[in-house]
C-alpha positions as CSV (number, residue, x, y, z in Angstrom):
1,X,8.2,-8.4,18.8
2,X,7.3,-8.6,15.0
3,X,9.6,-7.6,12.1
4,X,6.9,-5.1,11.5
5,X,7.1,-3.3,14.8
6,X,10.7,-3.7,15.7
7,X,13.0,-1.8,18.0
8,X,16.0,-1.0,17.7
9,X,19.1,0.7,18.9
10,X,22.6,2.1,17.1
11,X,26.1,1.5,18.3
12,X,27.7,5.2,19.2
13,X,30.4,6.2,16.3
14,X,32.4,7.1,18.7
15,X,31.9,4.6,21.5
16,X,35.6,3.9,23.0
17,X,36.9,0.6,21.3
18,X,37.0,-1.3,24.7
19,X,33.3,-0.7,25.5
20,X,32.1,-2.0,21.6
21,X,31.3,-5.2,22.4
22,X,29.9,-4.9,25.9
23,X,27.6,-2.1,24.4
24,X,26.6,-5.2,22.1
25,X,26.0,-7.6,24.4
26,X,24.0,-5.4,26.7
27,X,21.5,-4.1,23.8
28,X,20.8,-7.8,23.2
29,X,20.6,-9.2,26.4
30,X,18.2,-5.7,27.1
31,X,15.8,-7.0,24.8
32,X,16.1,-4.4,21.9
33,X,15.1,-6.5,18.6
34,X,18.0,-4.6,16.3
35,X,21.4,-3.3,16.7
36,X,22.7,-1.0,13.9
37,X,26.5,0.1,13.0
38,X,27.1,3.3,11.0
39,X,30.3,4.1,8.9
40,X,30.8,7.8,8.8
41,X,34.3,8.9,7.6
42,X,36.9,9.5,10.1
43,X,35.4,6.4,12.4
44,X,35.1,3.0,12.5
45,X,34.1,0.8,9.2
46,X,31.0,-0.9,8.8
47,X,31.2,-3.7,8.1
48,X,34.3,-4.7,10.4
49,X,31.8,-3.4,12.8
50,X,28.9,-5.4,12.2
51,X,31.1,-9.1,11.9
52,X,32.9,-8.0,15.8
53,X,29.3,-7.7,17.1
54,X,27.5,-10.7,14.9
55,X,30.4,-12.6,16.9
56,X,29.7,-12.0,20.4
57,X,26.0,-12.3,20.3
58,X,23.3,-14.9,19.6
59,X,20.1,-13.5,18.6
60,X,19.9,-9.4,17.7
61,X,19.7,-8.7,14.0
62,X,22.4,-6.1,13.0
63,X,22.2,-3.8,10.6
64,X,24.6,-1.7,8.6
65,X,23.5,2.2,7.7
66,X,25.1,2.8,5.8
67,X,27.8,2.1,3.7
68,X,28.6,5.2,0.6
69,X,28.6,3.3,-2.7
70,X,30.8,5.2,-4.8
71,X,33.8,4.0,-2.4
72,X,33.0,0.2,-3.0
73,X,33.0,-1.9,-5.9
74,X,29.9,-3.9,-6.2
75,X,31.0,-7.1,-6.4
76,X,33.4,-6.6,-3.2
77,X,30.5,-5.0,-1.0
78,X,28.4,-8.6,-2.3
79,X,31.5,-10.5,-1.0
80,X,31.7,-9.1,2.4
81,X,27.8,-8.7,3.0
82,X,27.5,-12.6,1.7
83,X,30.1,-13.4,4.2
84,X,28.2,-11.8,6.9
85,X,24.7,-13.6,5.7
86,X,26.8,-17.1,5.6
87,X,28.0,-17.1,9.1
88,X,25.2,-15.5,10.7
89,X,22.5,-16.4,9.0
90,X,19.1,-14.5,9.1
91,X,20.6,-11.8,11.1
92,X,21.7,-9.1,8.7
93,X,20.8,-6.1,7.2
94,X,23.2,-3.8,5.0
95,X,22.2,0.1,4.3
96,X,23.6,1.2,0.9
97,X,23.8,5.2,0.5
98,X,24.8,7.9,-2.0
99,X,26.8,9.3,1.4
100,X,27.4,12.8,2.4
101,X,28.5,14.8,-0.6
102,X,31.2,16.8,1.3
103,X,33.1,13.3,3.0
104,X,32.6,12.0,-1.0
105,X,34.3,15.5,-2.5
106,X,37.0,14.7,0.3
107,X,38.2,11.2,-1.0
108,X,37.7,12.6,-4.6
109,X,34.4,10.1,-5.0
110,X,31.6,12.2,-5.8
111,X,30.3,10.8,-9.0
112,X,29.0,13.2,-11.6
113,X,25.6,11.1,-11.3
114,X,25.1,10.1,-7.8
115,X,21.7,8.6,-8.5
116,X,22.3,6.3,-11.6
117,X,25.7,5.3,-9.3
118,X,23.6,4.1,-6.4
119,X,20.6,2.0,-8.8
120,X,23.6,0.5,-10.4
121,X,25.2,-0.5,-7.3
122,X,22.5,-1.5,-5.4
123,X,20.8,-3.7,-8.5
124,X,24.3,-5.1,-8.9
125,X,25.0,-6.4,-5.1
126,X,21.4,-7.6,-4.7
127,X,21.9,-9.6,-8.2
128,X,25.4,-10.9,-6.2
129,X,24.1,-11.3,-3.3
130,X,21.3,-13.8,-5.0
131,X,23.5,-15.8,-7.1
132,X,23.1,-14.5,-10.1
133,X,25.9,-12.7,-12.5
134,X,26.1,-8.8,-13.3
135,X,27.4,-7.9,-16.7
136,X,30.2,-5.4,-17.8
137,X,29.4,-2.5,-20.2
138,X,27.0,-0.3,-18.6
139,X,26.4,2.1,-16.1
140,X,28.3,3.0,-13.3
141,X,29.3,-0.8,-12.1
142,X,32.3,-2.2,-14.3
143,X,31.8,-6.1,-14.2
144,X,32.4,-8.7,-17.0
145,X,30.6,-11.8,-16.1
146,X,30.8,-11.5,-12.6
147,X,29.0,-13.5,-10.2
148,X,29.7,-15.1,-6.7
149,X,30.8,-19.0,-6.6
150,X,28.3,-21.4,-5.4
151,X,30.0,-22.0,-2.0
152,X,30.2,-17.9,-1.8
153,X,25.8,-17.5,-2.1
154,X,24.4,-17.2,0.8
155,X,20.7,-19.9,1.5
156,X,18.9,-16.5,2.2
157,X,20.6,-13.6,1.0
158,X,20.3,-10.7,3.2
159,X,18.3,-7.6,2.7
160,X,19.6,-4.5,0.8
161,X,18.4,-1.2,2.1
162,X,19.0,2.6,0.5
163,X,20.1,5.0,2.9
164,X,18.8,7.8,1.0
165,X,16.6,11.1,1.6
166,X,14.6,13.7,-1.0
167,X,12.2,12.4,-3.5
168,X,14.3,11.1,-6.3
169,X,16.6,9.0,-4.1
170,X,13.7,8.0,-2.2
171,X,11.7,7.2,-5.3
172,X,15.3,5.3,-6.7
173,X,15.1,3.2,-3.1
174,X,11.6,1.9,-3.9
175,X,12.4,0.4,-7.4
176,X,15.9,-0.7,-6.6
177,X,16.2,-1.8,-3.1
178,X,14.4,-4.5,-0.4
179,X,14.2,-1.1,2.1
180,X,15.1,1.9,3.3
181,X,16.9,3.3,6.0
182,X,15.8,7.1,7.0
183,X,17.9,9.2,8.6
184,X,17.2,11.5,11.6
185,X,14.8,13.2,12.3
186,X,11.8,10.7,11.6
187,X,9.1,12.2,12.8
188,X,5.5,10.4,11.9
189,X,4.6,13.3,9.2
190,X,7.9,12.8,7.3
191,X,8.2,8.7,7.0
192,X,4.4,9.0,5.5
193,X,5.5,11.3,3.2
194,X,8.9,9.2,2.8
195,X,6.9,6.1,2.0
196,X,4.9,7.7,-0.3
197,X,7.6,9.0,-2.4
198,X,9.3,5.4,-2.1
199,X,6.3,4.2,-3.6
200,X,7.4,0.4,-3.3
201,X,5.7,-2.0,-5.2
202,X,6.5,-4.9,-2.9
203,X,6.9,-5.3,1.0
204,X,9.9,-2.9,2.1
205,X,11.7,-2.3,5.1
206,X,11.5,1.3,6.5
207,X,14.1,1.9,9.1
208,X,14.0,5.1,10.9
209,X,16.8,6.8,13.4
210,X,16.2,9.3,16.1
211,X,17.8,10.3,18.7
212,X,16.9,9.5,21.9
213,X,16.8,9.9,25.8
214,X,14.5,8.4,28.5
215,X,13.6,9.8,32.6
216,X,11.1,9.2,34.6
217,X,11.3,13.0,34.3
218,X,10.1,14.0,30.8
219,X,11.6,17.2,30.9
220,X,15.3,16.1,31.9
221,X,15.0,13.4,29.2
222,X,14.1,16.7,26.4
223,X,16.7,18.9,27.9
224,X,19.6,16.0,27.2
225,X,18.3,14.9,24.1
226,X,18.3,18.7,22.5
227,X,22.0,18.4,22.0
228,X,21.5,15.7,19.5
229,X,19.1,17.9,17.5
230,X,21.7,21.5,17.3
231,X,22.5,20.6,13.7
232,X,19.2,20.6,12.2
233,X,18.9,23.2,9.9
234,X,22.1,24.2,9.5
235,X,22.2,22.9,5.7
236,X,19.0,21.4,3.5
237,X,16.8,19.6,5.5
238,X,13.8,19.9,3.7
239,X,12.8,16.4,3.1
240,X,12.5,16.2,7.1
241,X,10.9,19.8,7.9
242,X,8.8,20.3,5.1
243,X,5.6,18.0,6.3
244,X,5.9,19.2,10.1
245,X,3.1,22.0,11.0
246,X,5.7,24.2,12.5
247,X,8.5,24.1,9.6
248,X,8.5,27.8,8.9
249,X,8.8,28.5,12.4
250,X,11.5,25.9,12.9
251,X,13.8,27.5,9.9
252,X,13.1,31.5,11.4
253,X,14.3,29.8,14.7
254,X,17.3,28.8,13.3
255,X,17.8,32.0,11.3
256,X,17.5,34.0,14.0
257,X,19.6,32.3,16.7
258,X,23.4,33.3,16.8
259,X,24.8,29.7,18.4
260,X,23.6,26.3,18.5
261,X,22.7,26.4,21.8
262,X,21.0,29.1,21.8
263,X,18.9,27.6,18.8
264,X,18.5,24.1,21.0
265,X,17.6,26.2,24.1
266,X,14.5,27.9,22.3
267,X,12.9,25.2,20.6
268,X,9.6,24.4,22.7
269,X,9.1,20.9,23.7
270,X,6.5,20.4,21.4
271,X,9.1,20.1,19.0
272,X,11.5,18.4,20.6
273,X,9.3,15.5,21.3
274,X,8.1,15.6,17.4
275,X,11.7,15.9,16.7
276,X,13.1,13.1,18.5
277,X,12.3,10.0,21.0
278,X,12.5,11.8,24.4
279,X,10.4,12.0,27.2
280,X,9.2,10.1,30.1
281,X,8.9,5.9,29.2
282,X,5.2,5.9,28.5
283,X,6.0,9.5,26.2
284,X,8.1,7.8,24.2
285,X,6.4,4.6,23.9
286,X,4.3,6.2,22.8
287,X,6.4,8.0,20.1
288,X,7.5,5.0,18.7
289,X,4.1,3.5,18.7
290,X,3.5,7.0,16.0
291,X,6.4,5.9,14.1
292,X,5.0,2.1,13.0
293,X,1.4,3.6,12.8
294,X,3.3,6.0,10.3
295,X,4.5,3.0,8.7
296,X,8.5,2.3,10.2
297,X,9.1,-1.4,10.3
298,X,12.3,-0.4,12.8
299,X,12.2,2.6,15.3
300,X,16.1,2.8,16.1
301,X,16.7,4.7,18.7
302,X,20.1,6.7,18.8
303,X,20.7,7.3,23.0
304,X,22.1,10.5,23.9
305,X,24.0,11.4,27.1
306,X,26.9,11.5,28.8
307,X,27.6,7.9,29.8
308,X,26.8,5.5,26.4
309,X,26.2,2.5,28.7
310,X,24.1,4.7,31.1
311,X,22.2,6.6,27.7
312,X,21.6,3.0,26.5
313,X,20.1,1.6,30.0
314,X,18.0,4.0,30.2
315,X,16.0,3.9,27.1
316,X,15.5,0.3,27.0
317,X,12.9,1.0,29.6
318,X,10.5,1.3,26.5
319,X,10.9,-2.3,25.7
């Protein structure tokens, strides 16, 4: 499959430890074309992550989405990301995001200026990650001279992608980073409007998530996969809602519905399969198909279900 049309797939947060690497191997051997890591506070680090599963396989690109700059320095995130490029060369991608604001206020690393933190950082690890030097005195990103040694560069230094939603960061992403990573949901309306707002001036990777499930009986696959979408709503997610043709509906839904599941329970399928990647194979082929018409370079999808191994079987029967 073509880097334009890609497929991929995201290692569970909260996969048991002893089933991490088998999940790996089975998403490459599966045929999925990426395999991405996330680092959400309170579960497993990113990039730790992404070197375990580089190791045991041979040919699926991995990507980090994403790690929160204001936790890192720059040049330390360039260090371990050129380590990753070095020894597995051509085969990663690191996500680079303001992250949540209330896991930020937690470890007291909510800048005053989240956006001017993230251009600094991500200028500065892409100016790393390409041999050059970042100097001290400005911004957000305290350096003096800083730059990797020669044997420290990667040959092709990997791509640096925001993880970022809402105009401004998206906007920020399109000047200041090699892609983007878009967070769930991605349905075809918003990653137009996200690309848009990106407003790029060069090629740039768009990487979407949704969650996903796959039956031979579309309506099983929609009733497991509304569990992954009870959250919606609950805070601002306008960026997502606002270019779908039932958004107003969608918000009375959730205004009006006392528990999550009775708000899951309620939404019609229509939204549900414009919402996520579920359905029968061919439905959600077709799904992703929408997604890279709308412009995603990667569709990843995010299995829901009971059994991870089992989730993730089953919806590599779109490949």
């Amino acid at each position: 499959m073509s880097d334009t049309r890609a497929v991929g797939v995201m290692l569970p947060r909260d996969l048991p430890a002893a089933v991490v690497l088998d999940y790996a191997r089975r998403a490459e051997s599966l045929g999925f074309d990426e395999l991405w890591v996330v680092e959400d506070l309170g579960f497993r680090g990113g990039v730790a992550q992404a070197a375990a599963v580089l190791a045991v396989t041979e040919r699926i690109r991995v990507g980090v989405g994403v790690l929160p700059a204001a936790v890192r320095n720059a040049a330390f995130t360039a260090m371990e990301v050129a380590t990753l490029a070095q020894l597995f060369p051509g085969r990663v991608d690191v996500g680079i995001g303001h992250g949540m604001p209330g896991w930020m206020r937690s470890v007291g690393a909510w800048p005053a200026s989240p956006l001017r933190l993230l251009e600094d950082h991500l200028r500065s690890v892409r100016a790393l990650l390409g041999g050059d030097a970042v100097e001290g005195g400005h911004g957000y990103v305290e350096a003096e001279g800083v730059r990797l040694e020669p044997s420290a560069v990667p040959a092709v230094a990997p791509r640096v992608l925001a993880g970022v939603r809402g105009p401004r960061s998206l906007a920020l992403a399109g000047r200041a980073a090699d892609g983007t990573v878009l967070a769930e949901p991605c349905a075809p309306e918003y990653i137009r409007q996200a690309i848009a707002q990106i407003d790029a001036p060069g090629p740039h990777r768009v990487v979407t998530y949704d969650v996903a499930a796959v039956d031979e009986d579309g309506a099983a696959a929609r009733d497991v996969v509304r569990g992954g979408l009870e959250w919606i709503g609950e805070t601002d997610w306008s960026p997502h809602l606002d270019p779908l043709p039932f958004a107003e509906e969608f918000r009375a839904l959730r205004a009006r519905s006392v528990t999550r599941e009775e708000f899951v329970a309620a939404m019609p399928d229509a939204w549900v399969q414009r919402l996520a990647l579920a359905g029968t194979p061919a439905e959600v082929r077709g799904q992703i198909d929408a997604r890279h018409e709308a412009g995603a370079t990667v569709v990843v999808m995010v299995p829901i279900g009971p059994d991870p191994m089992a989730a993730l079987e089953a919806v590599a029967r779109v490949l």
